[in-house]
C-alpha positions as CSV (number, residue, x, y, z in Angstrom):
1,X,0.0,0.0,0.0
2,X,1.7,3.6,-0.3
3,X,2.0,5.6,2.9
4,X,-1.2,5.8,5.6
5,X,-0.5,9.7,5.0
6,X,-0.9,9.8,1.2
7,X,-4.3,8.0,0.9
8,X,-5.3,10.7,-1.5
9,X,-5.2,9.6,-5.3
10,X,-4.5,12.1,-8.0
11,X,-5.1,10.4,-11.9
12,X,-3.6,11.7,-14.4
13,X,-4.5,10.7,-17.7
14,X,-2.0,10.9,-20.7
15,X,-3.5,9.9,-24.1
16,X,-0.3,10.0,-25.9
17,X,0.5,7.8,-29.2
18,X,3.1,9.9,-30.5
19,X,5.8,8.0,-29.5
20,X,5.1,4.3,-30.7
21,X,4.3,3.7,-34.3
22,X,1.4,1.9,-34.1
23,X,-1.7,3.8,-33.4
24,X,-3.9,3.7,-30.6
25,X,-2.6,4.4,-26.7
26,X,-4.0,7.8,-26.8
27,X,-7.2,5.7,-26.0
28,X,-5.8,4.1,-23.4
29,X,-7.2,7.0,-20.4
30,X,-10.2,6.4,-21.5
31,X,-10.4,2.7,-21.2
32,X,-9.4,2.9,-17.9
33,X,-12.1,4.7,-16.6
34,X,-14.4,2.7,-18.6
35,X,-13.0,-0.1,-16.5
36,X,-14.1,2.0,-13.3
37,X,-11.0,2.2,-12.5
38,X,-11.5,5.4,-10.0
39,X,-14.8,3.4,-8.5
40,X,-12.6,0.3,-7.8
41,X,-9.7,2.8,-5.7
42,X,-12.9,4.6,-4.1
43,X,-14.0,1.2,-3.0
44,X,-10.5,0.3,-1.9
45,X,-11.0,3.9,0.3
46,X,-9.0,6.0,-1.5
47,X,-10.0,9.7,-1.6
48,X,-9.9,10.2,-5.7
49,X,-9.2,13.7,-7.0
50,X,-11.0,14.9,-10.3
51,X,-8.5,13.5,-12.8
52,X,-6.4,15.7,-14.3
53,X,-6.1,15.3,-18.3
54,X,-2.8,16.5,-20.4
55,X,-3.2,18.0,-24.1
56,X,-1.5,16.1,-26.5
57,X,-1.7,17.2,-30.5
58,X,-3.3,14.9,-32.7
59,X,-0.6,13.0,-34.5
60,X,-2.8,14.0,-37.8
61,X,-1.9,17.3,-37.2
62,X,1.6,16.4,-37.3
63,X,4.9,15.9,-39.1
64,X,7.7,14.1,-38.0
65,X,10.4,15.9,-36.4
66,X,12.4,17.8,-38.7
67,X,15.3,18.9,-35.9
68,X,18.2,18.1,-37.1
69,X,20.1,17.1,-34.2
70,X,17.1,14.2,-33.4
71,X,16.3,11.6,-35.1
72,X,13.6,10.9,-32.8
73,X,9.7,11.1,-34.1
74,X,7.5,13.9,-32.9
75,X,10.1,15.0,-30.6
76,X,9.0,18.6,-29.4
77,X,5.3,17.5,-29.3
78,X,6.4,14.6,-26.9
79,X,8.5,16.8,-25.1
80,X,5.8,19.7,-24.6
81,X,3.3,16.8,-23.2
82,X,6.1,15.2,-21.1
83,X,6.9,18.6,-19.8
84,X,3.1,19.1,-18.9
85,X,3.0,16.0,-17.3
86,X,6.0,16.5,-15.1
87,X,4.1,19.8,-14.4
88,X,1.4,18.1,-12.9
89,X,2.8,15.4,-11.6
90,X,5.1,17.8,-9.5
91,X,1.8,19.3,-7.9
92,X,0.0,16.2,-7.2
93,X,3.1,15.4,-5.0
94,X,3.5,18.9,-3.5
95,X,-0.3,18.4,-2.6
96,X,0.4,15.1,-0.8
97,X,-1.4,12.8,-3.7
98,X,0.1,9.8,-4.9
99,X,0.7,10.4,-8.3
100,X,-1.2,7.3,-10.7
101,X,-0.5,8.3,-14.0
102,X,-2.1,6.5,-17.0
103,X,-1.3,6.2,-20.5
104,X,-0.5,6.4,-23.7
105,X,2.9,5.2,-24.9
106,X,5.4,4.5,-22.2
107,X,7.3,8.4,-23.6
108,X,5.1,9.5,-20.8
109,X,7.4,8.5,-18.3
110,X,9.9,10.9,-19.1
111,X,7.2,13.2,-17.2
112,X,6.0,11.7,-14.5
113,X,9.2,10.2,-13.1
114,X,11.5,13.1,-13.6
115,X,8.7,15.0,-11.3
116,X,9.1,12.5,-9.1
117,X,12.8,12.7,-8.9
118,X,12.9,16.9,-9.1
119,X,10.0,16.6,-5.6
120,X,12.0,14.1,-4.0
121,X,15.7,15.9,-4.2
122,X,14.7,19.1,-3.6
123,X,14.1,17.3,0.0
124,X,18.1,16.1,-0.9
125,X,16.8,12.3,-1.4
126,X,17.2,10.0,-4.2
127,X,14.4,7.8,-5.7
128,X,14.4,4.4,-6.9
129,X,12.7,3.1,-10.4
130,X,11.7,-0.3,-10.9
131,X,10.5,-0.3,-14.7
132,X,8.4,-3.3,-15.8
133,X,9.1,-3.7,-19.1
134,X,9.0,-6.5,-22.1
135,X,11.6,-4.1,-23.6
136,X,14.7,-2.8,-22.3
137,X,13.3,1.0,-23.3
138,X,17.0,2.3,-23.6
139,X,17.7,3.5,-27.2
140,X,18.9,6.7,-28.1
141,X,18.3,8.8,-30.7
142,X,21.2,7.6,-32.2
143,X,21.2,4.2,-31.6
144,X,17.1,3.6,-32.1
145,X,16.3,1.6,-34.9
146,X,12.7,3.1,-35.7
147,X,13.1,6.8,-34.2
148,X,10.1,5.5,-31.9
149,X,10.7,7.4,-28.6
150,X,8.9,4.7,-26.5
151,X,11.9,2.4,-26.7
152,X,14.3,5.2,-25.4
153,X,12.7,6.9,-22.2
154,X,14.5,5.0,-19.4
155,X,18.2,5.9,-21.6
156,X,17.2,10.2,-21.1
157,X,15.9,9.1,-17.4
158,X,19.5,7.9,-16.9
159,X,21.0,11.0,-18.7
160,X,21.9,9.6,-22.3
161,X,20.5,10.9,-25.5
162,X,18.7,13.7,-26.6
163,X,19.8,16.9,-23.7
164,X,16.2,18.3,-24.1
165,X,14.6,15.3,-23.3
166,X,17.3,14.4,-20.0
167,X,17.0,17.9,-19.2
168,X,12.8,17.6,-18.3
169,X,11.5,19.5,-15.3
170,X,15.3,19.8,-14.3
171,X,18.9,19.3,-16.2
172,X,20.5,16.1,-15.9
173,X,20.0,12.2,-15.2
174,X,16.5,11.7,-12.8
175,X,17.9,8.5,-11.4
176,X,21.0,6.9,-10.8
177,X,21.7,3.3,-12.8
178,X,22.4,1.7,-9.0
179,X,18.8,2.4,-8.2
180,X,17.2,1.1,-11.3
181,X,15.9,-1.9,-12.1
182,X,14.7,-3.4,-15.2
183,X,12.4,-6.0,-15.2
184,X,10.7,-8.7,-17.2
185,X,12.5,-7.7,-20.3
186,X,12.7,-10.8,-23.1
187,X,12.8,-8.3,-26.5
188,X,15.8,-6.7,-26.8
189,X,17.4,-4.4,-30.0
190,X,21.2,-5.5,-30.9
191,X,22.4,-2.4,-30.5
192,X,20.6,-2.2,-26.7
193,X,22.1,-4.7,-25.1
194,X,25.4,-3.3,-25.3
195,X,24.0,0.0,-23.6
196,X,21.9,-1.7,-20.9
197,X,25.7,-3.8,-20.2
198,X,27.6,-0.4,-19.4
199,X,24.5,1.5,-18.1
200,X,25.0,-0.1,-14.6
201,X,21.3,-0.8,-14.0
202,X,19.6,-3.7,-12.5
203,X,17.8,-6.6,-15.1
204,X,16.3,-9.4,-14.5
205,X,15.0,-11.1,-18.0
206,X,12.0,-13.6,-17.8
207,X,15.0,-16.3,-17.8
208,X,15.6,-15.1,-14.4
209,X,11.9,-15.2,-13.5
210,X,12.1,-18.9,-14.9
211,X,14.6,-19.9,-13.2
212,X,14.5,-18.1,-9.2
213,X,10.8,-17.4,-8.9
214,X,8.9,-14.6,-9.4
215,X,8.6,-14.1,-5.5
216,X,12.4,-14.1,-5.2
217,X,13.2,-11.9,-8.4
218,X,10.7,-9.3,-7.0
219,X,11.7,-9.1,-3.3
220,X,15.8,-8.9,-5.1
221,X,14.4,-6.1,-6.9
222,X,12.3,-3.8,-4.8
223,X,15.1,-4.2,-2.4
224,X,17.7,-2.7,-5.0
225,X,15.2,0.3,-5.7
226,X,15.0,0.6,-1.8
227,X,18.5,0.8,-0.7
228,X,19.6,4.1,-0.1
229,X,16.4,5.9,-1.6
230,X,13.4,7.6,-0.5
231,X,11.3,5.0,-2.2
232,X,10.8,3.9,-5.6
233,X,9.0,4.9,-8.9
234,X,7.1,2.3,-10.5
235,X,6.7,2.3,-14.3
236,X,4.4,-0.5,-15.4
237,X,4.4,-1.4,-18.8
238,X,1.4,-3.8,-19.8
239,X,3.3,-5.7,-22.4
240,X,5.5,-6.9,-19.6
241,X,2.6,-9.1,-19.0
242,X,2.3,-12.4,-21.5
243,X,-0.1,-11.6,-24.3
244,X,-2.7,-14.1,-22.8
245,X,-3.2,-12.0,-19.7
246,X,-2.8,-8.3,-21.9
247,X,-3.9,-8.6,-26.1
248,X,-4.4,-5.1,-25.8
249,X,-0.9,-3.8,-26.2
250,X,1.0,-3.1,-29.4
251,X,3.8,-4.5,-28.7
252,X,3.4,-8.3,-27.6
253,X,6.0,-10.4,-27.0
254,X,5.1,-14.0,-26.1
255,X,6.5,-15.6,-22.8
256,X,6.1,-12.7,-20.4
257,X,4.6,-12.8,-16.8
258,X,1.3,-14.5,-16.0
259,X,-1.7,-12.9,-14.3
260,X,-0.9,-14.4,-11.3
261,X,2.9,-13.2,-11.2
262,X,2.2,-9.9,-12.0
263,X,-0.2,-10.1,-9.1
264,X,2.6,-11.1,-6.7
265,X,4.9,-9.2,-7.7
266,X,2.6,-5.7,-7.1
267,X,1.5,-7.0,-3.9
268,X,5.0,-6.7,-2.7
269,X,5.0,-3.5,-3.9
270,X,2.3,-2.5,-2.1
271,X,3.9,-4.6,0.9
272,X,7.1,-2.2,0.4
273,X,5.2,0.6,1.2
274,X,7.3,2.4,-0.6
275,X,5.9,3.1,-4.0
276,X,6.3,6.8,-4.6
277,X,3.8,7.3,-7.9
278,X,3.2,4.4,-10.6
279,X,2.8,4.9,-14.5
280,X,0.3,2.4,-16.3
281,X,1.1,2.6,-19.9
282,X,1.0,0.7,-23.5
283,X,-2.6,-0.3,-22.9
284,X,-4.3,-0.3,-26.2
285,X,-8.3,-1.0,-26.8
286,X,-7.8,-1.0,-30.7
287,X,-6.4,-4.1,-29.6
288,X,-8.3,-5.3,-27.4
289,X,-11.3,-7.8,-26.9
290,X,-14.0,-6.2,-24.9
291,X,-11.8,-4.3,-22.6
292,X,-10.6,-7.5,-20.7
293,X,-7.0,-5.8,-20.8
294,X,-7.9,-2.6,-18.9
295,X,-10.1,-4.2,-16.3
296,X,-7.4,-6.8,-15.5
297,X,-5.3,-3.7,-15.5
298,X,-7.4,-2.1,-12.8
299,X,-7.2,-4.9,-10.5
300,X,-3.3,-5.1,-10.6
301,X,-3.1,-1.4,-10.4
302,X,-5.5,-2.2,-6.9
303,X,-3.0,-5.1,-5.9
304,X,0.0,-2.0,-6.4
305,X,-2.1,-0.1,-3.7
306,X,-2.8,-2.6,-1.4
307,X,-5.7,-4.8,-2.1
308,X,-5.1,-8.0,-1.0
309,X,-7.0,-11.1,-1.0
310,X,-7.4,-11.8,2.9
C-alpha cells in the first residue's frame, strides 16, 4: 500500500501515441475509466481527486520531427506533453497525492518520473525506479532503430540521449543506474544490449523469473530500488505481462509474466510501502477484446495499492 499519509489519489490521464508507431494508446485514459477504474480505488477507500487530463496534439496534425540534431519522431510534441506531465505530476506530490499516472505510450514517463525525482531531491533524497518492461526501453536517438521514442525513455531518465529530453522539469539524469531496475524484459534491439551492459542498471530477464521465482526476483528487486532511496518509482508497462493476460498492447511479445505473477509481484509492492507514484502505460483497446485488458489492468493497479486477497 503507499503511505497511511498519502491515501489521496490524484489520476492523471496521458493519451499519448506519438511516441510508438502503431496507433492507438491515446485511448488508453479512457479505457481505464471505462473499466471503473476510480470506482474500484474509491471502493478500496482511496480519496480520488477529479482527474487531471494532459493536451497532446493529434498525431494528424503532425509531421515528424524535422530537428536536425534528433532523429527521434514527434520529438518537441512529446517533449511539450512530457513537460506538462512532469508539471502536474510535481503538484499532485506537493499536494500530498500519490501520483497514478495513465497512459499512452510508455514516452510519458519521461514526465511523470523526472517529477518524481525533481519533488524528492529538492528534499536532498534520491528515488528508486523499478520499470516493468517487455523491452529494455534504452535507445537513443542515435542508436534507435525506428526513431520511436517509447523504446528510449529509461536511456534520457538515466542522462543519455537527446539533452532536451534528459533535461525535463530539471537538467541532468533523474535517477541513478544503482537504483534502477529493469524488469521482465525478453525483446531486446542489438544495439541495446550493449547500452543496458555499461548502463550499470539492474535486469532481471523472464529467464531469471524462470529460473528463481517470481517471488524471489521481485523481493531482489524492490530491495535494489530501496537501498539508499526515499522510495521507488514504478513504471508499469502492460506488455511486460504475456499476451494471454494483456492482447491489448501493441507490442506483444510471447513468454512474459502471467496474471498471477504480475499479481505477486505488485503486492510486494504495495507490501514495500514504498511506491512513490506508478505509471500504467502501452494499454491499447484497438487491440483489445472487450476491454478485458484494462479491467485486469485495474485490479493489478489495486494489488500495487494494497488490495489484497485476505
Amino acid at each position: 500500500m503507499i503511505s497511511e499519509q498519502q491515501n489521496k489519489i490524484q489520476v492523471i490521464g496521458v493519451p499519448l501515441d506519438l511516441g510508438a508507431s502503431r496507433r492507438g494508446t491515446d485511448a488508453g485514459p479512457m479505457a481505464f475509466r471505462v473499466a471503473g477504474l476510480r470506482s474500484a480505488l474509491r471502493q478500496m477507500g482511496y480519496k480520488v481527486a477529479l482527474d487531471v487530463d494532459i493536451t497532446v496534439p493529434q498525431r494528424e496534425t503532425q509531421e515528424r520531427s524535422k530537428d536536425p540534431q534528433c532523429s527521434a519522431h514527434f520529438k518537441a510534441e512529446i517533449l511539450q506533453v512530457c513537460g506538462d506531465l512532469a508539471e502536474a505530476t510535481y503538484a499532485a506530490l506537493q499536494k500530498g497525492y500519490f501520483p497514478l499516472i495513465t497512459g499512452g505510450d510508455h514516452s510519458v514517463a519521461m514526465g511523470s518520473v523526472s517529477a518524481t525525482s525533481h519533488f524528492y531531491r529538492e528534499q536532498q533524497q534520491e528515488i528508486g525506479l523499478l520499470w516493468f518492461d517487455a523491452h529494455g526501453d534504452m535507445n537513443t536517438p542515435a542508436s534507435s532503430p525506428s526513431g520511436n521514442i517509447h523504446g528510449m525513455p529509461l536511456a534520457h531518465l538515466l542522462g543519455d540521449g537527446d539533452r532536451d529530453l534528459v533535461d525535463i522539469l530539471a537538467p541532468g539524469a533523474k535517477v541513478k543506474p544503482e537504483n534502477v531496475v529493469l524488469m521482465g524484459v525478453r525483446d531486446i534491439d542489438k544495439s541495446e544490449q550493449k547500452i543496458i551492459r555499461d548502463s550499470g542498471v539492474h535486469v532481471f530477464t523472464m529467464r531469471d523469473i524462470d529460473e528463481r521465482g517470481m517471488a524471489v526476483v521481485s523481493r531482489d528487486a524492490i530491495r535494489l530500488v530501496t537501498e539508499n532511496t526515499v522510495g521507488f518509482h514504478l513504471s508499469f508497462d502492460l506488455d511486460g505481462c504475456d499476451p494471454s493476460v494483456i492482447p491489448g498492447t501493441g507490442t506483444t511479445v510471447m513468454g512474459g509474466v502471467n496474471y498471477r505473477e504480475t499479481h505477486l509481484l505488485l503486492e510486494l509492492c504495495a507490501e514495500s510501502e514504498a511506491v512513490l507514484a506508478m505509471d500504467v502505460v502501452e494499454l491499447n483497446p484497438f487491440l483489445d477484446d472487450k476491454n478485458v485488458s484494462a479491467e485486469r489492468a485495474v485490479s493489478l493497479i489495486q494489488s500495487a495499492l494494497g488490495q489484497c486477497i485476505l
